[in-house]
C-alpha positions in Angstrom: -27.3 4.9 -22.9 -28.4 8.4 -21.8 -28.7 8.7 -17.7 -32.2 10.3 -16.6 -31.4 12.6 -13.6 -35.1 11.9 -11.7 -35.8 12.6 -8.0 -34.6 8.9 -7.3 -31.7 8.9 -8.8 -30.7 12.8 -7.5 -31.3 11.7 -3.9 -29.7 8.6 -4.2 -26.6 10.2 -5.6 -26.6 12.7 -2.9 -26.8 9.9 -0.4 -23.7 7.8 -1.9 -22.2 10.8 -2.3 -22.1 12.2 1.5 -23.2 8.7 3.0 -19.9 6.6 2.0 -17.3 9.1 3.1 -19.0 9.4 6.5 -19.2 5.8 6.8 -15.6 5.3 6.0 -14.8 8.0 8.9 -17.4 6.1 11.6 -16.0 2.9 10.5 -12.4 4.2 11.7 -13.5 5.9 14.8 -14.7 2.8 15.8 -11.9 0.9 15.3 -10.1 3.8 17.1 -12.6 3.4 20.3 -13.4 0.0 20.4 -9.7 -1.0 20.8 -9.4 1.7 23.2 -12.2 0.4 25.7 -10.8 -2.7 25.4 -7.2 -1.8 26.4 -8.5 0.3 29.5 -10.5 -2.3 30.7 -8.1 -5.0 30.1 -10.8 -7.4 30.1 -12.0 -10.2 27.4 -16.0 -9.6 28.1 -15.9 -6.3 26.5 -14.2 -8.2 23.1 -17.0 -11.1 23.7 -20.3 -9.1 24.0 -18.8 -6.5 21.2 -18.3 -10.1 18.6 -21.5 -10.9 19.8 -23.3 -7.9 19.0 -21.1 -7.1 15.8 -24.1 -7.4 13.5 -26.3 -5.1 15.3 -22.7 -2.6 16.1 -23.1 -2.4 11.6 -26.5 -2.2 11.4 -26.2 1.3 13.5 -23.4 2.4 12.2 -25.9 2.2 8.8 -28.6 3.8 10.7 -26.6 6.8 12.0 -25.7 7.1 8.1 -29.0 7.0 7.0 -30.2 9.3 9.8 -27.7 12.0 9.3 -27.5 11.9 5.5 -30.9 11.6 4.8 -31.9 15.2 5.3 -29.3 16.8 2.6 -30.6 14.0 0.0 -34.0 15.0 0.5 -33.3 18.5 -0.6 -32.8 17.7 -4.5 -34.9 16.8 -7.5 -34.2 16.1 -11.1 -34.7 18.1 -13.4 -38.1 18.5 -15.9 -35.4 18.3 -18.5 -34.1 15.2 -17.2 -30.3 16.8 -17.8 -29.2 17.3 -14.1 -30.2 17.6 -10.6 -31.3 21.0 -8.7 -31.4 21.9 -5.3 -34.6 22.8 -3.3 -32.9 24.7 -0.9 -31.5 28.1 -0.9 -27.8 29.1 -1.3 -27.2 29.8 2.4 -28.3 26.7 3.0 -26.7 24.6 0.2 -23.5 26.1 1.2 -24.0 25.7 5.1 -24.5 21.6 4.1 -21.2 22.4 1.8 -19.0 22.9 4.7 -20.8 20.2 7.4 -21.2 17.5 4.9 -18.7 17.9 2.6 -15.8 19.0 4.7 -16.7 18.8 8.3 -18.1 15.5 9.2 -16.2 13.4 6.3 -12.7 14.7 7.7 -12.1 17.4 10.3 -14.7 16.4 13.0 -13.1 12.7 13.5 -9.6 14.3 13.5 -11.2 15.5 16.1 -12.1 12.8 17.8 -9.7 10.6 16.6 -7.2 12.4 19.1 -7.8 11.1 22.6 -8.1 6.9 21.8 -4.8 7.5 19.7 -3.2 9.3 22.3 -3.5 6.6 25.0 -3.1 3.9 22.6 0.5 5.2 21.4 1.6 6.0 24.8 0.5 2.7 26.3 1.9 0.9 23.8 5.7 2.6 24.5 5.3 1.3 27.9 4.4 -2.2 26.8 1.3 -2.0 28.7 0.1 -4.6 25.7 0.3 -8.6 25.1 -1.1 -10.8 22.4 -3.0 -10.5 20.4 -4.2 -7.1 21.4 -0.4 -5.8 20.7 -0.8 -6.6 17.5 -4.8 -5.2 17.5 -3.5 -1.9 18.3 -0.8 -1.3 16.4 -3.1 -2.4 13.7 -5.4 0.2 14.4 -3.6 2.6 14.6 -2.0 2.1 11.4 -4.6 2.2 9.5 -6.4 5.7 11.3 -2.6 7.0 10.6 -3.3 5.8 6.7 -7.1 7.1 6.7 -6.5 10.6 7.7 -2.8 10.7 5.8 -3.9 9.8 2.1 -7.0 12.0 2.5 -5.6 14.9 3.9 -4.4 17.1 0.6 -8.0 16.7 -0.6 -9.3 17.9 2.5 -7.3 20.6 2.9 -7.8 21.3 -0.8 -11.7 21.5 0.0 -10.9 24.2 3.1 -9.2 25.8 1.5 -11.5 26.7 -1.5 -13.9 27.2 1.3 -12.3 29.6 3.2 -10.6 31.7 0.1 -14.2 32.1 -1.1 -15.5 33.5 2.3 -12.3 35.9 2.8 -10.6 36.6 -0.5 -12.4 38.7 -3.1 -11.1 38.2 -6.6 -11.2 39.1 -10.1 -12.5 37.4 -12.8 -9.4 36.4 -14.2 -8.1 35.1 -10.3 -11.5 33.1 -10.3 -10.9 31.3 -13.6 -7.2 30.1 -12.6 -8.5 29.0 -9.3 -11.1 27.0 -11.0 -8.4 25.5 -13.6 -6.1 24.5 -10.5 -9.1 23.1 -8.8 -9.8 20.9 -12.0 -6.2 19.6 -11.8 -6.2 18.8 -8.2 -9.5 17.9 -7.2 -9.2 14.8 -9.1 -5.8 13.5 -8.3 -5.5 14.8 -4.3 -9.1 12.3 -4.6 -6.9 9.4 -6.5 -4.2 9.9 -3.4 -7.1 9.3 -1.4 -8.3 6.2 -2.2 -5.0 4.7 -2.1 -6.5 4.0 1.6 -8.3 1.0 0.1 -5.1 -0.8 -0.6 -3.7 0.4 3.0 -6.1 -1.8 4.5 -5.0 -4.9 2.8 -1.6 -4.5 2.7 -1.3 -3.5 6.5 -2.8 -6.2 7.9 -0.5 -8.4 5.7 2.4 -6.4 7.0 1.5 -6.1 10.5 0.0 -9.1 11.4 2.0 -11.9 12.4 -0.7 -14.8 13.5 -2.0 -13.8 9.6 1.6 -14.1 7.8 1.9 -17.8 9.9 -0.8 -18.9 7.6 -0.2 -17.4 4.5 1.2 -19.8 1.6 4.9 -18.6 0.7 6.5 -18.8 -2.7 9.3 -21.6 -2.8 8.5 -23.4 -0.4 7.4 -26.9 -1.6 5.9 -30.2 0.4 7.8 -33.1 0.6 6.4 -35.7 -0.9 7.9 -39.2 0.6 6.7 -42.1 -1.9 6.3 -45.5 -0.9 9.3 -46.7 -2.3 11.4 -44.5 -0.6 9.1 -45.5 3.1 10.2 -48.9 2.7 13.9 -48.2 1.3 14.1 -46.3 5.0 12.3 -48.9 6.8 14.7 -51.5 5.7 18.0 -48.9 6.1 16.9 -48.8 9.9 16.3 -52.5 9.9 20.4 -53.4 8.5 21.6 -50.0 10.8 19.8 -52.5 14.1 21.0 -56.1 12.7 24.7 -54.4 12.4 24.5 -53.2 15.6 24.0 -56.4 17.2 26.1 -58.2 15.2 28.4 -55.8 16.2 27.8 -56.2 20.3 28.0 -60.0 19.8 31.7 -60.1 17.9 32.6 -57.7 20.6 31.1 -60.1 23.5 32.9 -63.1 21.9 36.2 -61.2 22.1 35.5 -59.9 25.6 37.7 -61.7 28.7 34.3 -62.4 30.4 33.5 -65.0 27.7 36.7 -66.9 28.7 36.3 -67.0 32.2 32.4 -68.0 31.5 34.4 -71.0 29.3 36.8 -72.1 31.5 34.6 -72.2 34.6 
């Protein structure tokens, strides 16, 4: 079928498109900062009120989306042709968004911040300043923050760089249209390396966490099935082992010098 680019649809694909990568960035901040707190406090209320809350903690996280996103989507339309979306905005002002929401607060701002919680986190944890299970929390964490800003780091720097080699560097047509054929190559596949963080996730915590791997089902390992014949073969085995035993103690009692002495007297 043929896709109508209305107003909806334009603002809702503006919103997907900025609102997801900012999400994925909060949701890894606060998995940076939330196992921070709770190593510097060393306490188990922090972990007990945070569980508690944890659906209200998401539903903010979704709000501060909305609240930041919301003002970028606004500022398209579809189309009278129905064929694409346009901006409402001016250029200054579609490129300013370029660089905050497109570059800025998707990747470089929570480097940013990512910093100090990893910081403390690796240093504490080279002095063994953690137990179970928040050992196993951190190094967690940090894994996958290292694996978040890693796979998506040649796409962002990809993105700056276009960025700033259009603010600095003047160049001629010809320049411009093997830039753009480079950017068609690597745009898409530096965004393929990306995503490989999805399967990070997964494959970490397998990797990583030990309580998880204790309950996982293992290939080759089988359950031993014990019939009822083979019960009552090993009841009865047990049974003739005992009756051997003290037939054995009775011949050996019978033999004994006691028994003669107990006879004669």
């Amino acid at each position: 079928g043929i896709h109508v680019h209305s107003t909806s649809n334009c603002r809702l694909l503006m919103y997907t498109l900025h609102g997801n990568k900012i999400l994925q960035a909060m949701l890894v901040l606060f998995l940076l900062y939330y196992n921070w707190i709770a190593g510097y406090f060393k306490t188990y209320r922090f972990e007990v009120i945070t569980t508690k809350f944890y659906p209200l903690v998401i539903l903010g996280l979704l709000l501060l989306e909305l609240i930041i996103t919301i003002h970028p989507a606004m500022r398209v339309k579809g189309h009278e042709s129905g064929k694409y979306c346009d901006y409402t905005s001016s250029n200054e002002v579609n490129h300013l968004d370029q660089w905050f929401y497109t570059i800025l607060l998707p990747y470089w701002f929570p480097v940013v911040f990512a910093v100090p919680p990893s910081i403390y986190m690796v240093l504490k944890y080279k002095e063994a300043d953690f137990i179970e299970p928040r050992k196993t929390q951190v190094r967690l964490t940090l894994a996958i923050a290292a694996a978040f800003f890693l796979t998506y780091l040649l796409y962002y720097l990809l993105l700056l760089s276009r960025e700033l080699e259009a603010l600095t560097v003047s160049r001629t047509e010809w320049q411009h249209l093997l830039g753009q054929s480079v950017w068609y190559i690597t745009q898409p596949m530096f965004a393929l390396i990306g995503h490989a963080w999805h399967i990070c996730v997964p494959a970490l915590t397998l990797v990583l966490d030990k309580e998880l791997n204790k309950h996982l089902p293992r290939k080759g390992e089988k359950k031993k099935e014990i019939k009822l014949d083979d019960q009552v073969n090993q009841v009865n085995g047990r049974v003739e082992e005992k009756d051997a035993e003290v037939d054995l103690e009775n011949q050996q009692y019978n033999s004994s010098p006691a028994t003669t002495v107990v006879c004669i007297g």
